[in-house]
Residue frames relative to the residue before (quaternion, step in Angstrom):
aa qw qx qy qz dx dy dz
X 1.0000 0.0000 0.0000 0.0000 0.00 0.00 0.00
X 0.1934 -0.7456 0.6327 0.0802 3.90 -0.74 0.85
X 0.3968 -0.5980 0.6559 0.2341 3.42 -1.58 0.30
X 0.4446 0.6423 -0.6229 -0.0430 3.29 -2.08 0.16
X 0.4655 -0.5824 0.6085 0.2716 2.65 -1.78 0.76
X 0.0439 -0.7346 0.6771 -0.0044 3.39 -1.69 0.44
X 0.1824 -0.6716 0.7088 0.1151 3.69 -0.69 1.58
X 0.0354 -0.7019 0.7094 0.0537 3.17 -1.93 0.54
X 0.1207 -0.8719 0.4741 0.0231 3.16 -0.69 1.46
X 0.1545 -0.8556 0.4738 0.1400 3.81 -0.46 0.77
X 0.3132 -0.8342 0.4264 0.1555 3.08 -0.31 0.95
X 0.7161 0.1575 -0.1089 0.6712 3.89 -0.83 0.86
X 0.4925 0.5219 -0.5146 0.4692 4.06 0.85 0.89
X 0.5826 -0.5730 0.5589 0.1406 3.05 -1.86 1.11
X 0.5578 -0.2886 0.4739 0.6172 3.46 -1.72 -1.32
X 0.5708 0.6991 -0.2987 0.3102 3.62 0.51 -1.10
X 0.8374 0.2502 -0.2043 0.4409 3.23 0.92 -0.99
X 0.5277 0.6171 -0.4374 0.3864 3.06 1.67 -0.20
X 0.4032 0.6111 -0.4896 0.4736 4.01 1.54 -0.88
X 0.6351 0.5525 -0.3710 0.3921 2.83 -0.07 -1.62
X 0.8029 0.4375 -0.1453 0.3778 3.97 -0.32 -0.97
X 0.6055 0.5803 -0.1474 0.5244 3.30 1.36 -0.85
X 0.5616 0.5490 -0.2139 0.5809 3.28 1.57 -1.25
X 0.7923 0.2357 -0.1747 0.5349 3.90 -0.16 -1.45
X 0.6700 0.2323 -0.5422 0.4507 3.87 0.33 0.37
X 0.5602 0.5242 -0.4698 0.4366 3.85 0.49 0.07
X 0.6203 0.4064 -0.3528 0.5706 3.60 0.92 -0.22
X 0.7176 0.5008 -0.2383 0.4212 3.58 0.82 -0.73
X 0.6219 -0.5896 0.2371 0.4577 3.81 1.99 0.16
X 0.5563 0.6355 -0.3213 0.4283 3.31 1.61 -0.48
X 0.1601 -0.7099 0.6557 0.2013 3.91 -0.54 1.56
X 0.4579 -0.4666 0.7154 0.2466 3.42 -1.92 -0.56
X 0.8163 0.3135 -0.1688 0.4548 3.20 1.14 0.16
X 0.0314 -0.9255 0.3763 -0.0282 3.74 -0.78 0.73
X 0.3476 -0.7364 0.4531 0.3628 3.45 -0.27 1.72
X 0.6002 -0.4791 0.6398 -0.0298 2.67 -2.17 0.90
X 0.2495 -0.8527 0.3870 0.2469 3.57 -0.93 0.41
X 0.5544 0.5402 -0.4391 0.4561 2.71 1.37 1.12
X 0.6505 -0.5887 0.2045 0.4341 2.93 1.82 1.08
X 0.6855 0.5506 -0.2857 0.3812 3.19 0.86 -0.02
X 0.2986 -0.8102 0.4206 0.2785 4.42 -0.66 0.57
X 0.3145 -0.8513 0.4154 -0.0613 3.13 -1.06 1.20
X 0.1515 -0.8906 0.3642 0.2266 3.55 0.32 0.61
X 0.3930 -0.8457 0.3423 0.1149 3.37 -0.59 1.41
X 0.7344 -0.4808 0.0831 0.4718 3.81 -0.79 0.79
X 0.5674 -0.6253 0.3144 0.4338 3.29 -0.55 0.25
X 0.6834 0.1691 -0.3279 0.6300 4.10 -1.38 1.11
X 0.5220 0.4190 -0.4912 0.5574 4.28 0.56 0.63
X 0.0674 0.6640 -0.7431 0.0487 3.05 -1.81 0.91
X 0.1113 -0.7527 0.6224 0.1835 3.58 -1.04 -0.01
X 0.4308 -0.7236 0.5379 -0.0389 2.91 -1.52 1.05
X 0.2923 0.7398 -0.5772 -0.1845 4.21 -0.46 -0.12
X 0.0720 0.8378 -0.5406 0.0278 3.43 -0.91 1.38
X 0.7253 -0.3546 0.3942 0.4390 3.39 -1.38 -0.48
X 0.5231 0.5705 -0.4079 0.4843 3.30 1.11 -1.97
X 0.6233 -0.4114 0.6546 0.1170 2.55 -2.48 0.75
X 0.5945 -0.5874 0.3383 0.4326 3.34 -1.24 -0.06
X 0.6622 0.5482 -0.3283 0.3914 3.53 1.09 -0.48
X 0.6055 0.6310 -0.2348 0.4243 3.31 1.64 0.01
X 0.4578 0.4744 -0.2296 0.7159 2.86 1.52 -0.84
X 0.7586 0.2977 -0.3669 0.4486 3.81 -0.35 -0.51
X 0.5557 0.5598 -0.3725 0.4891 3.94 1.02 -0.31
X 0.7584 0.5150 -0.1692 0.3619 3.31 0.99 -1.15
X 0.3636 0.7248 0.0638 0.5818 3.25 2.12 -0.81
X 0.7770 0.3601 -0.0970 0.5072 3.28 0.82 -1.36
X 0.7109 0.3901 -0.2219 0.5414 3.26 0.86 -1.46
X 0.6942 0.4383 -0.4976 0.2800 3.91 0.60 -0.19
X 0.3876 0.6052 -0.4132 0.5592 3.70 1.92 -0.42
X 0.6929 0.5243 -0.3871 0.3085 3.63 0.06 -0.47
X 0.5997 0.5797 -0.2449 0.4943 3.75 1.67 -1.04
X 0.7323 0.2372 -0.4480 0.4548 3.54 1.09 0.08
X 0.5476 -0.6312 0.4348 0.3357 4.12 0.86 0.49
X 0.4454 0.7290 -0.3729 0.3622 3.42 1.25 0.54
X 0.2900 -0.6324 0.6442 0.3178 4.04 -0.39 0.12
X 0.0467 0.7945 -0.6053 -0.0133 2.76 -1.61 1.27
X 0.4259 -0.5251 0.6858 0.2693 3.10 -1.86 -0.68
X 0.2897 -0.6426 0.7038 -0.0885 3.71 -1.27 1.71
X 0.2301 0.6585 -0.7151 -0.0461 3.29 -1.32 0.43
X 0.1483 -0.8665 0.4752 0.0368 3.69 -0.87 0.26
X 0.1428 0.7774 -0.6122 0.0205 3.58 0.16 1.04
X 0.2824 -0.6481 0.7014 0.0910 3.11 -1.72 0.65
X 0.2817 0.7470 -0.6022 0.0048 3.51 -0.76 1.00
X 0.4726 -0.6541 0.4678 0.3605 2.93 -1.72 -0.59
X 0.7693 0.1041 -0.0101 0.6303 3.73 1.18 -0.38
X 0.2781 -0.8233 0.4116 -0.2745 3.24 -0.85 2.27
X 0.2602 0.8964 -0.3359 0.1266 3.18 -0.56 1.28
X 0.2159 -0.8633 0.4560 0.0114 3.41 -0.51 0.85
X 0.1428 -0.6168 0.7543 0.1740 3.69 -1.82 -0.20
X 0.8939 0.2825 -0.2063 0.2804 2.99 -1.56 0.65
X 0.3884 0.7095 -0.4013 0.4299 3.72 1.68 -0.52
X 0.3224 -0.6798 0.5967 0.2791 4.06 -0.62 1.27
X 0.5929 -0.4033 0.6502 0.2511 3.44 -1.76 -0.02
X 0.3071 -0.6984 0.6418 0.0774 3.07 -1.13 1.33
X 0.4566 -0.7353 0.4271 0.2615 3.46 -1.14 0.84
């Protein structure tokens, strides 16, 4: 199983379309939120989500793609695949 994060940017997009996105990658496995190794969940920058699947990276970035497509918005994909993650400043999810 691999990890990644994956920002999606929509270009010319409201709040609306960003729900809208938030919705079909949350059905699609993608949280808004990421555990911490101090055990604790963090919510990650906004249009970022992480993922830990099987899929390859080009799946995941296929998968990703087609849910940016459901709001008719041009975008921006990025896909990283790591193994060890870190951050400053990311609030605590309740």
């Amino acid at each position: 199983m691999a990890s990644y994060i994956v920002r999606v940017e929509l270009h010319k997009a409201d709040y609306d379309d960003y729900d809208l996105l938030h919705d079909v990658m949350a059905k699609r496995g993608f949280s808004r939120t990421i555990l911490g190794s101090d055990g604790n969940m963090y919510h990650l920058p906004t249009a970022e989500y992480y993922i830990s699947s099987y899929a390859n990276l080009t799946q995941v970035r296929e998968s990703a793609k087609a849910a940016a497509a459901t709001t008719g918005k041009a975008n921006w994909i990025l896909v990283t695949e790591y193994s060890n993650c870190g951050w400053s400043g990311l609030p605590k999810a309740s």
